[in-house]
C-alpha positions in Angstrom: 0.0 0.0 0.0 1.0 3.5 -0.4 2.4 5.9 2.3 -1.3 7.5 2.5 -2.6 4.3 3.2 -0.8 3.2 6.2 -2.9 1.9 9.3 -3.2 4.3 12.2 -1.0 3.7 14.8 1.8 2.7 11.9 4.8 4.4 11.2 5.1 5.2 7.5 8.1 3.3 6.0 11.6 5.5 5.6 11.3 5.1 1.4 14.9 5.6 0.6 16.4 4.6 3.3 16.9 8.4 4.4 17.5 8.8 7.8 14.5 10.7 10.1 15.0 14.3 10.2 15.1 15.4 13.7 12.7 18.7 13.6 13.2 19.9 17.2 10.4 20.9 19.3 7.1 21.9 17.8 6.5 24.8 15.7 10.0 25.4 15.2 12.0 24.8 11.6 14.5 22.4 11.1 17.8 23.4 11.2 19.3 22.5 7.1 23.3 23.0 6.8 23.3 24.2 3.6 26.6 24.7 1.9 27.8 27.9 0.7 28.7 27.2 -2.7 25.1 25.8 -3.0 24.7 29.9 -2.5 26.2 30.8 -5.4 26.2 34.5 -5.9 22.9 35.2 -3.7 25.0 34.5 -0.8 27.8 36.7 -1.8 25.0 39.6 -2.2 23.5 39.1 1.0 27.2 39.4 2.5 27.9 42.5 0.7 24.3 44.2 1.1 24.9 43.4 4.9 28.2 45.1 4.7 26.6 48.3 3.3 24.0 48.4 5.3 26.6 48.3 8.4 28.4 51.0 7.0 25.7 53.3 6.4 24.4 53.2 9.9 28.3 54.2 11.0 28.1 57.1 8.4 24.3 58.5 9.7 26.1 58.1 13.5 29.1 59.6 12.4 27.5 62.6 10.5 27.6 65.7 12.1 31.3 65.0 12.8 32.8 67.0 10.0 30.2 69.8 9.9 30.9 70.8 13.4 35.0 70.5 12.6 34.5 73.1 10.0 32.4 75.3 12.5 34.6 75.2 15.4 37.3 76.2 12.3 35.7 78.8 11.1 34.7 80.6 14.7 38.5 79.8 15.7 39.7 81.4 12.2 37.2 84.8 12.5 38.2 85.0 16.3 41.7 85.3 15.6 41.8 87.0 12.4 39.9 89.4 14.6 42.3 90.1 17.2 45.9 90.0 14.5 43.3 93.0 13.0 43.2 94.8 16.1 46.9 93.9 17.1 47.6 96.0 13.2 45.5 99.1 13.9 47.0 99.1 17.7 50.5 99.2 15.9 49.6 101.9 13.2 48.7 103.9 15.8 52.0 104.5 17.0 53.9 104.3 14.5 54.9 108.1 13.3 56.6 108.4 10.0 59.6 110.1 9.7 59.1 110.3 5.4 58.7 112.9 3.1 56.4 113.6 0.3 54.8 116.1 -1.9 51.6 116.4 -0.3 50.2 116.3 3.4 46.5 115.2 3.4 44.5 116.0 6.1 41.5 113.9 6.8 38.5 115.6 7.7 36.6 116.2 11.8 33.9 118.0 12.8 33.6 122.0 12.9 31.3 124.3 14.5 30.3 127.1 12.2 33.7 127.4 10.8 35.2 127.1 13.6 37.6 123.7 13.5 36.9 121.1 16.8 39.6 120.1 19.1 40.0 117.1 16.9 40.3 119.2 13.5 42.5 121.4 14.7 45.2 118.9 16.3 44.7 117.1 13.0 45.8 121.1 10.9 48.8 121.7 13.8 50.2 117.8 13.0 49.9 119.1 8.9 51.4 122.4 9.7 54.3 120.9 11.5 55.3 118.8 8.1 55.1 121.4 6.6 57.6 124.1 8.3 59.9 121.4 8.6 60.1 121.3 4.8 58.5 117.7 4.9 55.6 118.2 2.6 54.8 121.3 -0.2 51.4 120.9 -0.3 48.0 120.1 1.9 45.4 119.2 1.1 42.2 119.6 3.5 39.5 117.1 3.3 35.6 117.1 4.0 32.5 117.8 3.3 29.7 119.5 5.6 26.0 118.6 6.8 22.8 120.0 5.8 22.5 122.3 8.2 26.1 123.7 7.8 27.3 127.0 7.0 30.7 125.8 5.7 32.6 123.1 5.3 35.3 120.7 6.8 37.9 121.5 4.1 37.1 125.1 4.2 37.3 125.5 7.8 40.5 123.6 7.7 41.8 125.8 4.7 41.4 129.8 6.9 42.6 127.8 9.7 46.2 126.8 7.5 46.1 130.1 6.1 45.6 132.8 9.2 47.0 130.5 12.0 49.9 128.4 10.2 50.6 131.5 7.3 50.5 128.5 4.6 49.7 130.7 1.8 46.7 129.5 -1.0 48.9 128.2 -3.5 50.0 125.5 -1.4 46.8 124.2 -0.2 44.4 122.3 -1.7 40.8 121.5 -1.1 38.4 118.7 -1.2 35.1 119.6 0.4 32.4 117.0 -1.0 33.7 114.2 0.9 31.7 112.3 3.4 33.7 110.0 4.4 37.2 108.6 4.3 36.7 106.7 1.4 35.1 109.5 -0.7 37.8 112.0 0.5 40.4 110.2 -0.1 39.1 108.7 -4.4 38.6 112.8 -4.8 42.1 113.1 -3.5 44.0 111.0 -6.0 41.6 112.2 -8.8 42.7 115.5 -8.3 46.3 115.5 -7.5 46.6 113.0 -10.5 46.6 115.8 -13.0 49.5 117.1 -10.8 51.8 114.2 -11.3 51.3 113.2 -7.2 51.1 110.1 -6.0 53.3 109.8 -2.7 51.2 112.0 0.4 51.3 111.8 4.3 48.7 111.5 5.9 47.4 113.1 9.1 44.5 112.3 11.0 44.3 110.2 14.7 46.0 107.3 15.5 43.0 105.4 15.5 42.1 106.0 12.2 45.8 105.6 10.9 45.6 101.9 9.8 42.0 102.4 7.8 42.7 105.6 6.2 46.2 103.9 4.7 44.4 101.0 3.4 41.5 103.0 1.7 44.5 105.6 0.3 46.2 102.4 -1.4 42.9 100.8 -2.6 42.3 104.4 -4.5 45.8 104.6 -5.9 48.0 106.7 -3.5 51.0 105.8 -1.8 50.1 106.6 1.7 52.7 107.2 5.1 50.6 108.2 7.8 51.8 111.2 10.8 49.1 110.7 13.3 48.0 113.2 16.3 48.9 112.7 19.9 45.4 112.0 20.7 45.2 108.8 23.3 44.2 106.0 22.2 40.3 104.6 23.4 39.5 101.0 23.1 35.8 101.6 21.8 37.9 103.3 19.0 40.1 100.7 18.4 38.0 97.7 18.4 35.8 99.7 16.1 37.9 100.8 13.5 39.2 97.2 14.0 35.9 96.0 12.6 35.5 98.1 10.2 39.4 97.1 8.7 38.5 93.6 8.7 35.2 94.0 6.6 37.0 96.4 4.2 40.1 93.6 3.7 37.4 90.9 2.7 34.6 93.0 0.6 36.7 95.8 -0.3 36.7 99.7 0.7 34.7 100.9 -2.0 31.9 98.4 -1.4 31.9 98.7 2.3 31.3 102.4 1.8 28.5 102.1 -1.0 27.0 99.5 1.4 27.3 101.9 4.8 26.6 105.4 2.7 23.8 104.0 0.8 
C-alpha cells in the first residue's frame, strides 16, 4: 500500500532509506546546513548588502562630525583674524613716519560754524608741522559739511592753515564733497593725479591711521601716515578694528557704497 494508506497507529516506511529528520520541538524549523557554494552568488550579495548596510548606519552616527569641525574652524579662524586685525590698527597707531612727500592730506573732523573742533585742529597743527619742517609742499584739507552747515570741513580747515599756520593759497588744496574717508580720499588722488602726485602723508588720529592707509592704497596713493597725539580709546580701536576687517574681505569701495547708501 502507499504511504497514505498506512494503518493508524503505523509508522510510515523510511522510502529511501533516508535517515528521520530530527525537527526539534514543535513549531519550530528544522535546522538544514546548507553549503555555501550551494549559494552561489545570492549569498555573496547578501554578505555585501549586509556590509553596506553596516556601513551606512556608522556614516548617519558619524554625521555631524565633520560639519561641526569646519564650524569650530571657522569661529576659531574669524576670532583670531579678529584680534591680529586689532593687534595691526593698535601698531599703526603709534607708528609716526619720519618720510617725506609732496603732499600732506589731512583727513576731515567736525567743525562748528567754521570754527575747527579740538580734533580738526590737532589734525591742521600735525599738517602744519610737516610742513615748516620742509617735509611736505602741499596740503590738502579734506571734507564735506552737513545739511545744516554753513561751511565746510575743508574750508574750515583751509582759513585755519592760512591765518593761524601762514600756509599761503597756492600750497593748499581742497576737497570739500567728501563724506567720508573713502570719498575724501578717491577725490584726492583724482585730483592730484593731473598734478603728477602720487606719494602723500597722511594726518589724522592714531585710530584711524591703519583704515585711512588702506583706503588711500585701494584708490591709488602711496600713503605714510603722521598721526596726532590724541590717546588711544578702546571703543575706537575695536571699532575701527571691525571696520578694517570687513573692508580687507569686501573691499573699501563696497563697504562704503554699502554703509553710505
Amino acid at each position: 500500500m502507499t504511504d497514505s494508506e498506512h494503518l493508524p497507529g503505523e509508522e510510515p516506511e523510511d522510502v529511501g532509506g533516508s535517515e528521520p529528520v530530527d525537527s526539534g520541538p514543535a513549531g519550530d524549523a528544522p535546522d538544514v546546513a546548507v553549503p555555501p557554494e550551494a549559494l552561489g552568488e545570492e549569498a555573496e550579495m547578501v554578505s555585501v548588502g549586509g556590509d553596506d548596510v553596516g556601513d551606512a548606519d556608522d556614516d548617519e552616527h558619524e554625521g555631524g562630525i565633520p560639519s561641526r569641525r569646519l564650524l569650530i574652524w571657522g569661529v576659531a579662524l574669524s576670532i583670531g583674524y579678529l584680534l591680529i586685525t586689532v593687534a595691526d590698527v593698535m601698531w599703526a597707531a603709534n607708528r609716526v613716519t619720519d618720510a617725506s612727500a609732496p603732499a600732506a592730506v589731512v583727513l576731515g573732523a567736525a567743525q562748528y560754524n567754521g570754527e575747527p573742533s579740538d580734533a580738526l585742529r590737532r589734525r591742521l597743527d600735525r599738517a602744519a608741522e610737516l610742513y615748516d619742517d620742509g617735509r611736505v609742499e602741499l596740503v590738502v584739507v579734506t571734507g564735506g559739511g552737513q545739511a545744516a552747515d554753513i561751511t565746510t570741513e575743508a574750508k574750515s580747515g583751509y582759513d585755519y592753515l592760512r591765518e593761524t599756520a601762514g600756509i599761503p593759497d597756492e600750497n593748499l588744496r581742497l576737497e570739500v564733497q567728501g563724506g567720508s574717508t573713502y570719498e575724501s580720499l578717491a577725490a584726492v588722488e583724482r585730483f592730484l593725479e593731473p598734478e603728477g602726485i602720487e606719494e602723500v602723508i597722511l594726518v589724522t588720529d592714531p585710530y584711524h591711521a591703519r583704515r585711512s592707509q588702506l583706503v588711500a592704497e585701494e584708490v591709488g596713493l602711496s600713503a605714510a601716515v603722521y598721526p596726532t597725539e590724541r590717546p588711544l580709546s578702546m571703543g575706537r580701536v575695536v571699532s575701527e578694528s571691525a571696520a578694517v576687517a570687513a573692508g580687507r574681505i569686501a573691499g573699501f569701495r563696497r563697504l562704503n557704497n554699502y554703509l553710505v547708501g
